[in-house]
DSSP file (Angstrom, degrees, kcal/mol; ACC not computed):
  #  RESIDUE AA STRUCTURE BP1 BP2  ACC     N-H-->O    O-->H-N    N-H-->O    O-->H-N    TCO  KAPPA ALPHA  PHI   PSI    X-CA   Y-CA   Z-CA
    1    1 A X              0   0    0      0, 0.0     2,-0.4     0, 0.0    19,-0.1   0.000 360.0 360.0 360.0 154.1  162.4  127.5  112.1
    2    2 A X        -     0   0    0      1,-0.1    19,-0.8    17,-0.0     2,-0.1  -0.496 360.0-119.7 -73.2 130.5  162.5  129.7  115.3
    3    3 A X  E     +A   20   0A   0     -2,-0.4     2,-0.5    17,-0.2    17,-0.2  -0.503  38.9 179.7 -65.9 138.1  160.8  129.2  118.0
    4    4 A X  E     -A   19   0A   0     15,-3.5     2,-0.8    -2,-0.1    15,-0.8  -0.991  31.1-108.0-141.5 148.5  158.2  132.1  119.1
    5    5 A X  E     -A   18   0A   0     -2,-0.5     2,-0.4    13,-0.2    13,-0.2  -0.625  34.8-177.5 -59.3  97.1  155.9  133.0  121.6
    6    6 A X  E     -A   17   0A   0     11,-1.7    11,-2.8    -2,-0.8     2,-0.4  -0.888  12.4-152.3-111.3 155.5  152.3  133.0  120.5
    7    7 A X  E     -A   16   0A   0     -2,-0.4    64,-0.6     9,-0.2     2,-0.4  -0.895  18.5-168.5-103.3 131.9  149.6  133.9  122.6
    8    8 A X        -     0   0    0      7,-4.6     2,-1.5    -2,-0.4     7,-0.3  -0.947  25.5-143.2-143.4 130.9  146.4  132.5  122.1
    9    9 A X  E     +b   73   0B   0     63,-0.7    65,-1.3    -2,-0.4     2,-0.3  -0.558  30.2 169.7-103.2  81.7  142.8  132.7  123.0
   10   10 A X  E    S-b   74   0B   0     -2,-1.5    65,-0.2     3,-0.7     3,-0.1  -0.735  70.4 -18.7-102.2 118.8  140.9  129.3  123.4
   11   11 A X  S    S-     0   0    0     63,-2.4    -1,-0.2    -2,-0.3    64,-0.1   0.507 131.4 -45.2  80.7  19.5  137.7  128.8  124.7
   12   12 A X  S    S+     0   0    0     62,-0.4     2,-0.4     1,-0.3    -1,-0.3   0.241 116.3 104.9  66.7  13.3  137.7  132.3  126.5
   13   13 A X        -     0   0    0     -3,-0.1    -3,-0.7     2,-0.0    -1,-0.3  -0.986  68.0-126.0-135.1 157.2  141.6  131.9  128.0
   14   14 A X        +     0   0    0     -2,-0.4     2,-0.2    -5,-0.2    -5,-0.1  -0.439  37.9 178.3 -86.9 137.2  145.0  133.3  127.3
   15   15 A X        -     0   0    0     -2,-0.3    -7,-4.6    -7,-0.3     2,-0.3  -0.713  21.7-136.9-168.4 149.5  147.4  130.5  126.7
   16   16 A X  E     -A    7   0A   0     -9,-0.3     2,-0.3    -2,-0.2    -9,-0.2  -0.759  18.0-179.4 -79.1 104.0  150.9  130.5  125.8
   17   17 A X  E     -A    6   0A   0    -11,-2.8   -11,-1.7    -2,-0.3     2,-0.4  -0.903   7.6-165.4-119.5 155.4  152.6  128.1  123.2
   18   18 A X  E     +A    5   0A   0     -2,-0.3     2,-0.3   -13,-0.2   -13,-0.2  -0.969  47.4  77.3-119.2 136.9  156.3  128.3  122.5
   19   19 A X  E    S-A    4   0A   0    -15,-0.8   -15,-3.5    -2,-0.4     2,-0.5  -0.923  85.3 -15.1 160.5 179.9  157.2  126.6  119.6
   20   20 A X  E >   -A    3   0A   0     -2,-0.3     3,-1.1   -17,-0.2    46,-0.2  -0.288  44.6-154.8 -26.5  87.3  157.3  126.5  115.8
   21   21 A X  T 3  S+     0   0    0    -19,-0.8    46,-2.6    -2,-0.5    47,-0.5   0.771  97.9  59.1 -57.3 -14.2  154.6  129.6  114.2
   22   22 A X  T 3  S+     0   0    0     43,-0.2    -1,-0.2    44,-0.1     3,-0.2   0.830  82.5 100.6 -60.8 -53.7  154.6  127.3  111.2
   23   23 A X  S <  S-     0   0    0     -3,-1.1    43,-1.1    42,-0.2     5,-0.2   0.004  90.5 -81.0-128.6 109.9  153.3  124.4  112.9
   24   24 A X  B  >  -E   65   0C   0     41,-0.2     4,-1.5     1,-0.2    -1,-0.2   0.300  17.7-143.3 -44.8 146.5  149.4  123.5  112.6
   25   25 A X  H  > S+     0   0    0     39,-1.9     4,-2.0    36,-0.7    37,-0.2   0.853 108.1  57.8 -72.7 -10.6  147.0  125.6  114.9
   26   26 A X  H  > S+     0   0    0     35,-1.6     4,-3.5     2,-0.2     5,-0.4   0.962 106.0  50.7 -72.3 -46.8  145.0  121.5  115.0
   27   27 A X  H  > S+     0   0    0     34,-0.3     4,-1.7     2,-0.2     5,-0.4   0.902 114.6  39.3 -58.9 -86.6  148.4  120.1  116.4
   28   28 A X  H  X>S+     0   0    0     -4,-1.5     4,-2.0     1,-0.3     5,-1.9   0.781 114.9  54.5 -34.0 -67.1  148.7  122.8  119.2
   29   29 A X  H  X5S+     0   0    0     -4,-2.0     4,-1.5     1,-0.3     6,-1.2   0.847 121.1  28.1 -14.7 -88.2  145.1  122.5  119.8
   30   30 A X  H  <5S+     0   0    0     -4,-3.5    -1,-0.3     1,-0.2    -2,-0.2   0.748 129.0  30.8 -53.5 -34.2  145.3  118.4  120.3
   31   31 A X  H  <5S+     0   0    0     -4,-1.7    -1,-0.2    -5,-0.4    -2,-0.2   0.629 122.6  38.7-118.0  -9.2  148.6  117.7  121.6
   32   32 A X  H  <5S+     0   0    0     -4,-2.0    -3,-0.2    -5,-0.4    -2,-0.1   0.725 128.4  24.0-125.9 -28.1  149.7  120.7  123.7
   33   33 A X  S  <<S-     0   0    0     -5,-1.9    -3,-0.1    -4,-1.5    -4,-0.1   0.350 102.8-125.0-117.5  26.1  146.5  121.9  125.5
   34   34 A X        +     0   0    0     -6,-0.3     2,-0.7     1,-0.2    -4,-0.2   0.782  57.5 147.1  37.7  56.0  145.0  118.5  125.3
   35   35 A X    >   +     0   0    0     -6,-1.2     3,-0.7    -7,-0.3    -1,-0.2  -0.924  17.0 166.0-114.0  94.7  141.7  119.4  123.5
   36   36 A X  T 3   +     0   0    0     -2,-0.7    -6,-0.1     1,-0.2    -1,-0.1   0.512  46.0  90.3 -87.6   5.7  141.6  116.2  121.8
   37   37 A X  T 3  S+     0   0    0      1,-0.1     2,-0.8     2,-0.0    -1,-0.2   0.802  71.4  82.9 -79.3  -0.4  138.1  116.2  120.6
   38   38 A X  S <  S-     0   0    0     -3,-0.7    12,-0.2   -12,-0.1    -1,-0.1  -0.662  79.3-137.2-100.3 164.8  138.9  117.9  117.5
   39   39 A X        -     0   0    0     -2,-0.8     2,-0.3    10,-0.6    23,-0.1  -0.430  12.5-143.2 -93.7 172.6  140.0  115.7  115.2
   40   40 A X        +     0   0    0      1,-0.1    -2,-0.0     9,-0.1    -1,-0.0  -0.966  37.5 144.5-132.8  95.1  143.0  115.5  112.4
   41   41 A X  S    S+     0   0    0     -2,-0.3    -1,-0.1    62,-0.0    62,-0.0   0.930  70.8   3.7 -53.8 -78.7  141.9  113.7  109.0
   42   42 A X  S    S-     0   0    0      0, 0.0    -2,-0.0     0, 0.0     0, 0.0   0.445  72.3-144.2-114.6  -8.6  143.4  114.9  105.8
   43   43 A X  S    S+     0   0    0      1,-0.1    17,-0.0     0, 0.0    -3,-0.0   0.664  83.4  75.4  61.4  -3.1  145.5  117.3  107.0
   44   44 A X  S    S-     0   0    0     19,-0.0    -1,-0.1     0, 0.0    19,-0.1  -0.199 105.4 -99.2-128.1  53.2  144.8  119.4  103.8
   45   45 A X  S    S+     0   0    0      1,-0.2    15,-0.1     5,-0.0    18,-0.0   0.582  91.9 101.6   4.5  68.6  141.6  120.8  104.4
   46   46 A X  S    S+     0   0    0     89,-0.0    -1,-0.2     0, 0.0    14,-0.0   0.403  73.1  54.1-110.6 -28.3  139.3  118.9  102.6
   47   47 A X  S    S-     0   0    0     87,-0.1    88,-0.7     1,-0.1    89,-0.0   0.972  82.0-140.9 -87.0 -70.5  137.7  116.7  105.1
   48   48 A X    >   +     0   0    0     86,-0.2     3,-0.9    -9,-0.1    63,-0.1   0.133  66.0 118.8 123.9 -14.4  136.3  119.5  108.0
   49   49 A X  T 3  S+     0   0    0      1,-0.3     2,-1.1    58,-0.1   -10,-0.6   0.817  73.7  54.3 -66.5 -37.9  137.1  117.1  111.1
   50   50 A X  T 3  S+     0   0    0    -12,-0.2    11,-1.5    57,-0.1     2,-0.4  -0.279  80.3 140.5-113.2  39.1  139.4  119.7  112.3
   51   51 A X  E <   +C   60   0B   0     -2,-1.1     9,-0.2    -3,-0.9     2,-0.2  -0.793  14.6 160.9 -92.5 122.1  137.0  122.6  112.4
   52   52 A X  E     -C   59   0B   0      7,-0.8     7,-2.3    -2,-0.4     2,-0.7  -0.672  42.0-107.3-114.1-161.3  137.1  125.1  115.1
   53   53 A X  E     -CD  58  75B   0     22,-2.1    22,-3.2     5,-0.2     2,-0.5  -0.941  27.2-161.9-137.6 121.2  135.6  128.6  114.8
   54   54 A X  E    S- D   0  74B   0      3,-1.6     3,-0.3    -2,-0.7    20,-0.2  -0.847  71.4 -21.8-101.8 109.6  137.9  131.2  114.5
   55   55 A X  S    S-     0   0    0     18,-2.1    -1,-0.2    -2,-0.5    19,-0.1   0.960 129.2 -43.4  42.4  68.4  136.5  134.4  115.3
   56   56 A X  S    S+     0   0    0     17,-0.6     2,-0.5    -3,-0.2    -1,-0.2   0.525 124.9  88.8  79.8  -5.7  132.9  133.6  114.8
   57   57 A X  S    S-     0   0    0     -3,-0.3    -3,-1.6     1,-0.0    -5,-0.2  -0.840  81.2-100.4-130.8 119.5  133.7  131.6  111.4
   58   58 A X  E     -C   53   0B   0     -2,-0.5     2,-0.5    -5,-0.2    -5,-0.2   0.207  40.9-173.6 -14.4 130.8  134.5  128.0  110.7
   59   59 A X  E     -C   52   0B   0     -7,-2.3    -7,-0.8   -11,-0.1     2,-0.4  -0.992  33.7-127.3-140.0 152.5  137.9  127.2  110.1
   60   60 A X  E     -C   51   0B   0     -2,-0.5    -9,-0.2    -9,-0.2     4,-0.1  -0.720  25.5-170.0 -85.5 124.5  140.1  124.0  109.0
   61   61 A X  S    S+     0   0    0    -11,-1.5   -35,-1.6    -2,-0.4   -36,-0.7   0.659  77.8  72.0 -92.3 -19.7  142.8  124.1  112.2
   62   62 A X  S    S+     0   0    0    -12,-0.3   -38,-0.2     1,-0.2    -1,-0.1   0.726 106.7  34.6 -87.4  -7.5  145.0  121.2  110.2
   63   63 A X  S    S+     0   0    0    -19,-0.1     2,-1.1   -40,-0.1    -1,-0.2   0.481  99.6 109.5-111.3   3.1  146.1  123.9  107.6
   64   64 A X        -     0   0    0     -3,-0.1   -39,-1.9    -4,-0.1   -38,-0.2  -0.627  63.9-140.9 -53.2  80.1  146.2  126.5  110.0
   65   65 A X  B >>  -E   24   0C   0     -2,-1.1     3,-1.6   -41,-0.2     4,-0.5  -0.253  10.7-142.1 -69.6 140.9  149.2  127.9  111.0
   66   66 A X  G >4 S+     0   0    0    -43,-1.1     3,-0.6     1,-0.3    -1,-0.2   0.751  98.3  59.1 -66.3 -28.8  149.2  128.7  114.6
   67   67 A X  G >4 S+     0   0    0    -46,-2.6     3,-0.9     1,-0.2    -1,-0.3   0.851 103.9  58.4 -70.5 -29.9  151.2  132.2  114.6
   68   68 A X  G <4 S+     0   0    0     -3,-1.6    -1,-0.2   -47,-0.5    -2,-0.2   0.645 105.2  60.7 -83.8   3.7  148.1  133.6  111.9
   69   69 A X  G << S+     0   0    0     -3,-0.6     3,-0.5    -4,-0.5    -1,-0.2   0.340  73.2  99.6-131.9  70.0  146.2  132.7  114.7
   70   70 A X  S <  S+     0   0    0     -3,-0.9   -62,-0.2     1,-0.2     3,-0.1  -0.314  80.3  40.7 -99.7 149.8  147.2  134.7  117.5
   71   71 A X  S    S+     0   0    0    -64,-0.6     2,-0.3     1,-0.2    -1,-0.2   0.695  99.3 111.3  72.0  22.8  145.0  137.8  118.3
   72   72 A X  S    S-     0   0    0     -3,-0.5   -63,-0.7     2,-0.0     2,-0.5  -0.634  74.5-123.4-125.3 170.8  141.7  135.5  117.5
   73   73 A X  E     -b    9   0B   0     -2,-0.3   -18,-2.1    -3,-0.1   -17,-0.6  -0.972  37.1-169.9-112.9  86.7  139.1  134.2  119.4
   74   74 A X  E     -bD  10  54B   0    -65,-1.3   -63,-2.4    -2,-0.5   -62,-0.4  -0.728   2.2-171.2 -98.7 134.3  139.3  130.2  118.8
   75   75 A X  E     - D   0  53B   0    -22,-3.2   -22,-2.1    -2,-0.4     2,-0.3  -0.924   3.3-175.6-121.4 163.4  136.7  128.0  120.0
   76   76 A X    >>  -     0   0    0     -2,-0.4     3,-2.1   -24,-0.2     4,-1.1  -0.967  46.4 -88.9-142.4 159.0  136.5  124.1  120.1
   77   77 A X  G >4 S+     0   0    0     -2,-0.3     3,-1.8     1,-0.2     4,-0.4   0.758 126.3  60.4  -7.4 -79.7  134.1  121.4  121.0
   78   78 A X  G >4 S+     0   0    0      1,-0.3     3,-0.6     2,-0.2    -1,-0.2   0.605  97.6  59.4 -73.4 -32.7  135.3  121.5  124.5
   79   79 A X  G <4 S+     0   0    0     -3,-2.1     3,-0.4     1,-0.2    -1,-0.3   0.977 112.4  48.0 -63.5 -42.6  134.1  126.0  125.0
   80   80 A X  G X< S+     0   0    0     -3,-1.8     3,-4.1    -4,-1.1    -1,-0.2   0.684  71.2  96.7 -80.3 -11.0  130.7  124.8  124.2
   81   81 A X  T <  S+     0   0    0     -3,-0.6    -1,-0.2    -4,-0.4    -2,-0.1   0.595  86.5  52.1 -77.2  17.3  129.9  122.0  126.1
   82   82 A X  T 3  S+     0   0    0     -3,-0.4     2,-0.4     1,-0.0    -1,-0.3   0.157  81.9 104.3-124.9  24.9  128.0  124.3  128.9
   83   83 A X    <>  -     0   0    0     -3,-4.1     4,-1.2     1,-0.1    -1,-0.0  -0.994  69.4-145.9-108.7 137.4  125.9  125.9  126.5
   84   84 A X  T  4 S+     0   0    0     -2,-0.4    -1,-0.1     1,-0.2    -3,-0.0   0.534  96.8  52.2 -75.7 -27.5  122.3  124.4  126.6
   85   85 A X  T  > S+     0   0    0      2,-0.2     4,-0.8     3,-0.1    -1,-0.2   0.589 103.4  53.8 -90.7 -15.3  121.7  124.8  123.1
   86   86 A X  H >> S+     0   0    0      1,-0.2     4,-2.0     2,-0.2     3,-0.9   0.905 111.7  57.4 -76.3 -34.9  125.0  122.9  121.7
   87   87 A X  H 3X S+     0   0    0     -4,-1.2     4,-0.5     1,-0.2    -1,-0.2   0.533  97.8  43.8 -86.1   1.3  123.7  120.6  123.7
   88   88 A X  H 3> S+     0   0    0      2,-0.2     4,-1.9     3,-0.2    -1,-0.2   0.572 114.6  60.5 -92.8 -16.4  120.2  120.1  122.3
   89   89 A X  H <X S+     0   0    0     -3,-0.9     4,-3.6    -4,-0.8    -2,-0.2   0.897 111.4  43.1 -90.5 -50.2  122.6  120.1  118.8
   90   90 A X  H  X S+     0   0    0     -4,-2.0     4,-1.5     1,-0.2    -1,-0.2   0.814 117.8  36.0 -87.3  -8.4  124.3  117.0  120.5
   91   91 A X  H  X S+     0   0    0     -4,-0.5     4,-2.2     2,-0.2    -1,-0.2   0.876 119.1  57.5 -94.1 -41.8  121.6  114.9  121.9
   92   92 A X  H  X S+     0   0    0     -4,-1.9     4,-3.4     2,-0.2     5,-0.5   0.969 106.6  44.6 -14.1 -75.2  119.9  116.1  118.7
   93   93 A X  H  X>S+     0   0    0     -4,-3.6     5,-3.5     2,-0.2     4,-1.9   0.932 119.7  46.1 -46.5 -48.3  122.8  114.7  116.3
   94   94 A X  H ><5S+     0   0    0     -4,-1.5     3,-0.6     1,-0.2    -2,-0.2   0.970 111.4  50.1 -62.4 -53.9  122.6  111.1  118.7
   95   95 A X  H 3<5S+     0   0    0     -4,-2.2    -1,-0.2     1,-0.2    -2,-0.2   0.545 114.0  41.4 -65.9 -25.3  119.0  110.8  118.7
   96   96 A X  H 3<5S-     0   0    0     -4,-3.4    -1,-0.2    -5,-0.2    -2,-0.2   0.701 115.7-113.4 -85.1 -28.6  118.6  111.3  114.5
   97   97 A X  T <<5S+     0   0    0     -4,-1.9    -3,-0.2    -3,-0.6    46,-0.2   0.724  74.3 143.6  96.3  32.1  121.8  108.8  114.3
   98   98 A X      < +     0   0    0     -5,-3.5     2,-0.4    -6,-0.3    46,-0.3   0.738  57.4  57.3 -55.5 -45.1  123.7  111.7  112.9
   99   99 A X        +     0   0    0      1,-0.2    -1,-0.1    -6,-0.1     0, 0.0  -0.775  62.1 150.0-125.1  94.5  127.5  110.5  115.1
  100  100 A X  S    S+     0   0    0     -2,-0.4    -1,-0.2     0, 0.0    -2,-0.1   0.642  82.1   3.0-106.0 -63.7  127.9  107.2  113.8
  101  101 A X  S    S-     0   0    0      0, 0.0    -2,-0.1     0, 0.0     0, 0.0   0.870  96.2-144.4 -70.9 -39.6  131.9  106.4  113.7
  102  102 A X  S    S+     0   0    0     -4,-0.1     4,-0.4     1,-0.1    -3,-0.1   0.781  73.3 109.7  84.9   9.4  131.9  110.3  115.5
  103  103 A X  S    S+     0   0    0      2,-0.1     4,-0.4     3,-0.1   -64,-0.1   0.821  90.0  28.4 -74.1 -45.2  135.2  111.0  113.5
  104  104 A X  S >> S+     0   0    0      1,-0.1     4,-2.0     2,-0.1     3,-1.2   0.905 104.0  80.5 -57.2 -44.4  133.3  113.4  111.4
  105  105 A X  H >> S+     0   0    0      1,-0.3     3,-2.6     2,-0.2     4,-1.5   0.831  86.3  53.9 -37.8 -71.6  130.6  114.4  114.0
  106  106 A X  H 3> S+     0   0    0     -4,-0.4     4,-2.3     1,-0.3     5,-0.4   0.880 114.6  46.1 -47.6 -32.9  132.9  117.5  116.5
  107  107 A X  H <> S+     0   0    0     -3,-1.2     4,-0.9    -4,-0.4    -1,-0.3   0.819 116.1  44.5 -89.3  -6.8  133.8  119.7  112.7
  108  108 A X  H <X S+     0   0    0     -3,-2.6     4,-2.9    -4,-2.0    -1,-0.2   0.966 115.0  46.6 -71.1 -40.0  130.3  119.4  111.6
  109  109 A X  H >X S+     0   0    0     -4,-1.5     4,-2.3     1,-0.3     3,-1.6   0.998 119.5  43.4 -65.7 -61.3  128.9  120.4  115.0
  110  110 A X  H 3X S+     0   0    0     -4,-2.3     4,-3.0    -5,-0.4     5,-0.3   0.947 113.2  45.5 -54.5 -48.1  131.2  123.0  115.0
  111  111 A X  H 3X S+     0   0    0     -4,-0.9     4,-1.4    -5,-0.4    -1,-0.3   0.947 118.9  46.2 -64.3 -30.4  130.7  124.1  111.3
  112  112 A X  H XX S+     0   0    0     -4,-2.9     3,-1.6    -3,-1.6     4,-1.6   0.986 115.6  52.6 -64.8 -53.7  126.5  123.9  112.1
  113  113 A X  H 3X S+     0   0    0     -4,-2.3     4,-1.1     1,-0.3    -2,-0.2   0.858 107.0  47.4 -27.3 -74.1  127.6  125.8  115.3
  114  114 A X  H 3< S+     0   0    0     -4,-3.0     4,-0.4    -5,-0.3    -1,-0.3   0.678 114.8  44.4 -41.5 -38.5  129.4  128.5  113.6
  115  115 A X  H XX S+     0   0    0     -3,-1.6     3,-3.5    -4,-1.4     4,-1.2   0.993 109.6  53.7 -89.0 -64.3  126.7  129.3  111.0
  116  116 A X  H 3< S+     0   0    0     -4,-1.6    -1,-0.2     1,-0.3    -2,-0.2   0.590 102.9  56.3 -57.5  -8.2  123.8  129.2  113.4
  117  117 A X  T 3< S+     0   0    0     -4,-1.1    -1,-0.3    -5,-0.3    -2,-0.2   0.591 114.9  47.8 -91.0 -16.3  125.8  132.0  115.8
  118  118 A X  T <4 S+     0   0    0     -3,-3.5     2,-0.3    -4,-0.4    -2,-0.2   0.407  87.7 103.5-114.2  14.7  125.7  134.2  112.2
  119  119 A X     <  -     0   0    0     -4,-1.2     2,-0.2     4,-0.1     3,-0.1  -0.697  64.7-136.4 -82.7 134.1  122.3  133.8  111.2
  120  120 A X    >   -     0   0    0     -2,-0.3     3,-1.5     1,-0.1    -2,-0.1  -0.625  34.1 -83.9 -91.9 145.8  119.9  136.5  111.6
  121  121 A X  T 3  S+     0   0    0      1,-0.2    -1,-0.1    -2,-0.2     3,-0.1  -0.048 118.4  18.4 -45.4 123.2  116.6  136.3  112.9
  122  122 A X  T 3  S+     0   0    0      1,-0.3     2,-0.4    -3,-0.1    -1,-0.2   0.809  99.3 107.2 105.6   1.0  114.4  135.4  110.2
  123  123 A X    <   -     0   0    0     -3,-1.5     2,-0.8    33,-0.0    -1,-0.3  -0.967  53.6-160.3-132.9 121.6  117.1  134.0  108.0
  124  124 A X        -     0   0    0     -2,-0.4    32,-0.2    -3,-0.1    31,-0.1  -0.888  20.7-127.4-120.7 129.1  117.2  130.0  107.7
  125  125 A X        -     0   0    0     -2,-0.8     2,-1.3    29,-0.2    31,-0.3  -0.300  14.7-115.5 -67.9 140.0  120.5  128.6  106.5
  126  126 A X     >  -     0   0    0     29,-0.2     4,-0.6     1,-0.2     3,-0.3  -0.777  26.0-150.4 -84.2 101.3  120.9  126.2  103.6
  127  127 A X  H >> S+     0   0    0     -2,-1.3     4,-2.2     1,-0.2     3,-0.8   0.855  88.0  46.5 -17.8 -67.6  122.3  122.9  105.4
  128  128 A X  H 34 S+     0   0    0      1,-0.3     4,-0.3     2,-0.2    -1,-0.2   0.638 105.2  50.7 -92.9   1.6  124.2  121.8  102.3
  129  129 A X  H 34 S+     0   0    0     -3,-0.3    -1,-0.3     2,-0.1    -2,-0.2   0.648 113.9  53.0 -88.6  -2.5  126.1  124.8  101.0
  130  130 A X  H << S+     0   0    0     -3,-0.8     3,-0.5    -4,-0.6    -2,-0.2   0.877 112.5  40.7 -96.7 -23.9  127.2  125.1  104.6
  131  131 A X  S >< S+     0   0    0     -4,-2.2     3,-3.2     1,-0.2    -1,-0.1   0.441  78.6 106.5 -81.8   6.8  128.5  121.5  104.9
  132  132 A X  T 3  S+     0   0    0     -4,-0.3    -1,-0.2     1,-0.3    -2,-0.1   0.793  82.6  54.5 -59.0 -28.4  130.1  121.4  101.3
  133  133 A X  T 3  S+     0   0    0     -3,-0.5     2,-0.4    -4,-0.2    -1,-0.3   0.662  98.9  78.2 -85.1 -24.2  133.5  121.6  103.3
  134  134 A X    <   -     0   0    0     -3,-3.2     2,-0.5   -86,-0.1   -86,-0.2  -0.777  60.8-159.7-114.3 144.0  132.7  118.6  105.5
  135  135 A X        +     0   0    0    -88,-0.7     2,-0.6    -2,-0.4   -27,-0.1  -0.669  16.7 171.7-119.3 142.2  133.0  115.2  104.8
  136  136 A X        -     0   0    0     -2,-0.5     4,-0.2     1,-0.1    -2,-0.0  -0.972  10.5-170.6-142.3 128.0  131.2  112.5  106.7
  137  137 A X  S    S+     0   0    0     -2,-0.6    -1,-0.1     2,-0.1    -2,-0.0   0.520  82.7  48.7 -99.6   2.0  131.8  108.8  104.5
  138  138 A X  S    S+     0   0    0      3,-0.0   -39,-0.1     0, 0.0    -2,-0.1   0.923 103.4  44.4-133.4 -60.7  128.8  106.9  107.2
  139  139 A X  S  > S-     0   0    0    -41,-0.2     4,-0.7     1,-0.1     3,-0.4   0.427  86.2-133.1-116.9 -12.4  125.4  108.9  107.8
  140  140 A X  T  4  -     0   0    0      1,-0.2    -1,-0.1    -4,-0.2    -3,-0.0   0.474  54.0 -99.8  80.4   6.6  124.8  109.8  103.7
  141  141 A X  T  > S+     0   0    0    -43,-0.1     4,-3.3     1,-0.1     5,-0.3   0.408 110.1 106.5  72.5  -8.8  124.1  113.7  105.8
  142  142 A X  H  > S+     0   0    0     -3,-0.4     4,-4.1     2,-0.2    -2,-0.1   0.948  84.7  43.7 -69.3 -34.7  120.1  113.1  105.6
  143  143 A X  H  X S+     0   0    0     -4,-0.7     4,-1.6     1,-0.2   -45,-0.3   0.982 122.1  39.0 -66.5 -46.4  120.5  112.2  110.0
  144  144 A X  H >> S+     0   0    0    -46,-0.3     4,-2.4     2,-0.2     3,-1.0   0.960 114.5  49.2 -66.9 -62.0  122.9  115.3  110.5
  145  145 A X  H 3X S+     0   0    0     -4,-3.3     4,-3.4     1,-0.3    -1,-0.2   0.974 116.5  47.5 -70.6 -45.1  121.0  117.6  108.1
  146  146 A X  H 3X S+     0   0    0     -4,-4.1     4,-3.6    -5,-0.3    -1,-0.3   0.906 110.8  50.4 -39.8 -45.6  117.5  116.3  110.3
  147  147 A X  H <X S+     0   0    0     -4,-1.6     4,-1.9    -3,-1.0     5,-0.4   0.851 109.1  53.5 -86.4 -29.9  119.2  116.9  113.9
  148  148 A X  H  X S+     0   0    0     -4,-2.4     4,-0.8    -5,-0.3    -1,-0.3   0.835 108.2  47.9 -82.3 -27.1  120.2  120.5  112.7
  149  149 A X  H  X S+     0   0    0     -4,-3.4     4,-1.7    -5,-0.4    -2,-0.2   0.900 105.4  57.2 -65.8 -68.0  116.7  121.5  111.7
  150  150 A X  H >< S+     0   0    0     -4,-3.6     3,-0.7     1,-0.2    -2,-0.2   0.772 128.9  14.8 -41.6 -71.1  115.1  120.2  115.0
  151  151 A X  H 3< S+     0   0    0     -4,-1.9    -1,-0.2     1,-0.2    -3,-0.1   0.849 131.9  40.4 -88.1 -32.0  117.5  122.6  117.0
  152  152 A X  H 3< S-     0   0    0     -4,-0.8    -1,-0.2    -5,-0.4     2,-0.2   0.287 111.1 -88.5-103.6  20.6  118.9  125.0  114.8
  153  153 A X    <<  -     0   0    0     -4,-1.7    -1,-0.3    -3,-0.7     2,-0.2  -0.548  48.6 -59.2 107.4-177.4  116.0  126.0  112.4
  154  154 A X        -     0   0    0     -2,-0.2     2,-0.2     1,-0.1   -29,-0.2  -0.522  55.1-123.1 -99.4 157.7  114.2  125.0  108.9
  155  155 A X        -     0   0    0     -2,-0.2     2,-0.4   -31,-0.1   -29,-0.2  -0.488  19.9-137.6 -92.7 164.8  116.7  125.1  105.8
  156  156 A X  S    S+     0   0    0    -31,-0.3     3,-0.1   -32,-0.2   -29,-0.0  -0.976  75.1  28.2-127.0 137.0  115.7  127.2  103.0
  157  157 A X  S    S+     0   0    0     -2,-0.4     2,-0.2     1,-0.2    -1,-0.2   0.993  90.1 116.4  73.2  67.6  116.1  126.1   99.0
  158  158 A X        -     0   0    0     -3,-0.1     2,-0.9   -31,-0.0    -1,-0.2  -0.713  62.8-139.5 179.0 118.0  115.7  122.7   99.6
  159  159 A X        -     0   0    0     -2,-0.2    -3,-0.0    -3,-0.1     0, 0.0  -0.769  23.9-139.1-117.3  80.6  112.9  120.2   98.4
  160  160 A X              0   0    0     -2,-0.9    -2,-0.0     1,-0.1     0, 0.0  -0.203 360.0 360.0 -51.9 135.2  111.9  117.7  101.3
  161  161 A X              0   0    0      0, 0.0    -1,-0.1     0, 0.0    -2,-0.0   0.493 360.0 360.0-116.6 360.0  111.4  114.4  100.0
């Protein structure tokens, strides 16, 4: 494949990869501008560890090719961490025992992230249709689904037991 110049907009900066366009937008992400906190699982987008939010909306980065996203707005873990409410999300997540291994933990935050920046006031998101994409094998989701109520609102359609 050819090499091309894509330009790309992470975390609010232009940067510049040269390389394959084929070539997953999770790889460039991790290995070329060293923002390792997202993670690589299944490498078919089924697990959710590799979620950043691509123009306002969750996305799997490990089937992503990097040339479709050029002209986007990507965020990762690493853009948020000086916003005061991601951060009530992460001391939230520690404090329910939501991050246990933490391989899952940065594409749920992100995937909670994403949905709670496209909820309208007045509107409470259903926890588990938004997490069907992400897969966490340690916390059974009851800690995660708690730490995202305390910060990010009450669930709707959902029967506390």
């Amino acid at each position: 494949m050819q090499e091309q110049r894509i330009i790309l907009n992470i975390n609010g900066e232009e940067k510049t990869w040269m390389g394959d366009p084929t070539t997953p937008l999770a790889d460039v992400i991790r290995e070329h501008f060293q923002l390792t906190v997202t993670k690589v699982g299944c490498r078919t987008g089924e697990c959710g560890a590799c979620t950043i939010i691509l123009d306002g909306a969750p996305m799997n980065s490990c089937i992503l090719p990097v040339a479709m996203a050029e002209n986007s707005v990507i965020q990762t873990i690493e853009g948020l961490a000086d916003d005061r409410r991601f951060q009530l999300l992460v001391t939230a997540m520690a404090e329910e025992g939501g991050a246990q291994c933490g391989f899952c933990t940065p594409g749920i935050m992100m995937t909670l992230w994403a949905s709670s920046q496209a909820s309208h006031v007045g509107q409470h998101p259903d926890y588990h249709a938004i997490l069907k994409n992400n897969l966490c094998r340690c916390t059974g989701y009851q800690s995660i689904l708690a730490a995202a109520k305390r910060v990010l609102g009450p669930e709707v359609n959902v029967v506390e037991q």
